[in-house]
N, C-alpha and C positions, 0 to 999 in steps of 0.2 A: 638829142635836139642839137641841130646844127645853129651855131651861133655868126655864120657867116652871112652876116649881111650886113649893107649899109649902114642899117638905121639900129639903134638897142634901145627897147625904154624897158628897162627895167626896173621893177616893182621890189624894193627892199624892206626889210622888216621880218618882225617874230608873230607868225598868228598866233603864240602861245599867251601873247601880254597885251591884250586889248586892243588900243588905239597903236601900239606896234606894227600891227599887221597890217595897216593902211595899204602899203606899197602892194602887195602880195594881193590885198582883197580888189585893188584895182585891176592887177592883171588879170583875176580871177573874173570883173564884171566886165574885162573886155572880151574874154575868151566866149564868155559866155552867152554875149549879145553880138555873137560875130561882128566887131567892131572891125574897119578896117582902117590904115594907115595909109599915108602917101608915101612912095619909092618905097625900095628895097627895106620893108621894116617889119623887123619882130616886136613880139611884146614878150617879157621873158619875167617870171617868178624869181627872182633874185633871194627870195628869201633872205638869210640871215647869211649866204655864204657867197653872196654876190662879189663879195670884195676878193676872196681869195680865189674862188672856182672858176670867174669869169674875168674880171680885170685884171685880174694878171695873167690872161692866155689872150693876148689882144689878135686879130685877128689884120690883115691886111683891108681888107676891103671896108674894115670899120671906117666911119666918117664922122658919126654923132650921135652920143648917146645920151639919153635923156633916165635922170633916176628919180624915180616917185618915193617920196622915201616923209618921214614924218620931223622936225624939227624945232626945238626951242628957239620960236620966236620973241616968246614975252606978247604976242598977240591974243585975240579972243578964239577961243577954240573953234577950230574948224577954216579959220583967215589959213590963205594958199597965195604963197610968196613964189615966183622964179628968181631962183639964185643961179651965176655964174660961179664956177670950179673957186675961181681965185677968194668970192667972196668968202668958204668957209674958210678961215684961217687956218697956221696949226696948232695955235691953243684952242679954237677951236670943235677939232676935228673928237668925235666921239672914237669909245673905243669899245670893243665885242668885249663878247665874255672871256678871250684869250688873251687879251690886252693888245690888241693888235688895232691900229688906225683903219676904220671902217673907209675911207673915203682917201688912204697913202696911195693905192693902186691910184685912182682917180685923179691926185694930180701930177703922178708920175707921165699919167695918157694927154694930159690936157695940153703938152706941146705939139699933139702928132692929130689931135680930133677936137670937135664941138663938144663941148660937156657940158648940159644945163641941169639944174634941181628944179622939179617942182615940188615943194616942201608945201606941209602941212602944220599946223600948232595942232595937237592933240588934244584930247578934253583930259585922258589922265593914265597915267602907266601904273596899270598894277604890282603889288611888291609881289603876287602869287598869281599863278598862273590862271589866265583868265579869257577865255577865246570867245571872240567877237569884239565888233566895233562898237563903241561908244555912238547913239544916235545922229549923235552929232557930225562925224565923219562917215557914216554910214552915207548919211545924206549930202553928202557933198563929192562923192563918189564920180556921179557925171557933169560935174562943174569941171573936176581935178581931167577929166578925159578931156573934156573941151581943153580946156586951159594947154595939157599936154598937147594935143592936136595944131593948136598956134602955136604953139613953141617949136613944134617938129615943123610945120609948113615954113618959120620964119627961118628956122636952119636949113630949109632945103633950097629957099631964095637966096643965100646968102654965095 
């Protein structure tokens, strides 16, 4: 899969750990409902390796990339925030099971592109492996597309 194009939203998370896999099961119901984007845009499975596999091979033509990804808000499960690069800190910044900053590549980019979160509060992360969503995020699925979709059309105005 060629990663050259304008636009990236991609979908981050573990479908192994529940409400993890938010990001990934959104790509999933876009692919599926052949949803489509405005300009030059993919929708990309970022899984658990988005940070090392794809942000750190940036690409020339990149201009703004959008991550669906899941986050401790302290809100009620399933509340869907857009956060700018700068708002995650770097205390912060979560880290993989390698101990590596999930989100370093991403503000290394955020001088050269557009980077927005559309984050999620989770209803609950399993300690064991546990595949599928919590109904709660299940159903908020095509709110998180819309919501995505004015956040891609306000970076394309800009």
């Amino acid at each position: 899969m060629s990663y050259n194009h304008e636009n990236l939203i991609v979908g981050c998370g573990n479908i192994l750990y529940g409400d993890d896999g938010f990001g990934p099961e959104v790509i999933r119901y876009i692919r599926e409902h052949n949803i489509e984007f405005e300009g030059d845009t993919i929708a990309i499975d970022g899984a658990t390796s988005a940070p090392h596999y794809i942000f750190t091979l940036p690409q020339d033509k990149w201009k703004n990339i959008i991550i669906i990804d899941i986050a401790s808000l302290d809100e009620k499960a399933g509340t869907i925030r857009v956060l700018d690069i700068d708002q995650v800190g770097e205390e912060d910044r979560y880290m993989d099971v390698h101990g590596l900053s999930a989100t370093y590549p991403l503000h290394e980019l955020s001088d050269k592109l557009n980077i927005k979160l559309v984050v999620i509060q989770p209803e609950s992360l399993p300690q064991e492996m546990e595949i599928g969503l919590s109904k709660t995020l299940e159903d908020k699925i095509p709110q998180t597309i819309d919501k995505t979709m004015e956040v891609l059309n306000s970076m394309l105005s800009e």
